[in-house]
N, C-alpha and C positions, 0 to 999 in steps of 0.2 A: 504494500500500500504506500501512495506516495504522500509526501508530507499537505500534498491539497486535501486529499480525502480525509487526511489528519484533521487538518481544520475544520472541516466539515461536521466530523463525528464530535472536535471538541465543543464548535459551534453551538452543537446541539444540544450537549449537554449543558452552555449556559444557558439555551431555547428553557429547558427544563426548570432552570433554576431562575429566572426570573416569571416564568410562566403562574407558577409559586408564589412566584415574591407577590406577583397583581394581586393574587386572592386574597394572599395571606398579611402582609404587611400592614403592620401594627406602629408603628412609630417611624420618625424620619432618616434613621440608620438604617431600617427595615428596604425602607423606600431609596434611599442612594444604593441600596447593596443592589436593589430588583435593577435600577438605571443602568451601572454600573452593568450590571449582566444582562442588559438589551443591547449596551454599546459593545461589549466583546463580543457577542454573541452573531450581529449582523458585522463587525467588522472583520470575523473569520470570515463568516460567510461572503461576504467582498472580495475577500483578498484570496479565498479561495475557486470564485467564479474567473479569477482573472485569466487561470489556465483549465480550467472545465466546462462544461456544456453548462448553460446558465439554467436550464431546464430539467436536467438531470439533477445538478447539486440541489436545488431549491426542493427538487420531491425528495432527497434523500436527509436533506435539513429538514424539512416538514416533517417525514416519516418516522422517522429516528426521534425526535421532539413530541411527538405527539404519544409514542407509541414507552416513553422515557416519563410523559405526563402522567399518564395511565397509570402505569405503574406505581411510581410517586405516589399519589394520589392513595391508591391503594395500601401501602406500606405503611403513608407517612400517617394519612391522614382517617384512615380505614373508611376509604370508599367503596364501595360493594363492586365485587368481579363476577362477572357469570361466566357461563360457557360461553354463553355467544361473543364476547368482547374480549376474549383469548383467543378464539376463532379467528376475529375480524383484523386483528393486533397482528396476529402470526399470517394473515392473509398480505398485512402493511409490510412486515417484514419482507417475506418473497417477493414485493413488489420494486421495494428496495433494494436489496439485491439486485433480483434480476436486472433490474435499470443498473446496478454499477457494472454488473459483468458484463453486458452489453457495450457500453462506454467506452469498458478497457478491449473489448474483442473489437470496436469500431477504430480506436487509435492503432490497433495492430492491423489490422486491415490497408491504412494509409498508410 
């Protein structure tokens, strides 16, 4: 994995963590930390589309991020998980994927 993809996956884990902060933030520390991890979060994301498909990163930022919320969510805050929202999560994930390995079989193509 190259260090864009890096950005990407760490992107998304601030995607996660100010995702968080929106709901949850309680005081104005609370609130600079959520900020703080909007602005790293879309500035990987930036500086990672500058050598990737700007369409691919953005669903993999999205998917990774949402599917990282989920989770979260669950863990932190004990939000209720069904079967079907493991299903649809692990449906995110193959989607994900498949869009990276595609990406990287299109760059070897060329």
């Amino acid at each position: 994995m190259n260090k864009y993809w890096s950005k990407i996956i760490i992107a998304a884990i601030f995607e996660v963590g100010w995702v968080i902060g929106l709901k949850h933030s309680a005081s104005i520390f609370h609130w600079l930390m959520t900020f703080i991890a909007i602005f790293i979060s879309f500035y990987l994301l930036i500086t990672a589309t500058q050598k990737l498909p700007v369409g691919t990163a953005y669903a993999v930022f999205v998917g990774l991020g949402t599917t990282g919320t989920v989770l979260m969510d669950t863990l932190l805050f004990d939000a209720p998980l069904s079967l079907a929202k493991v299903l649809f999560i692990g449906l995110l994930l193959v989607g994900v994927v498949g869009l990276k390995m595609l990406t990287d079989q299109t760059k070897e193509e060329k």
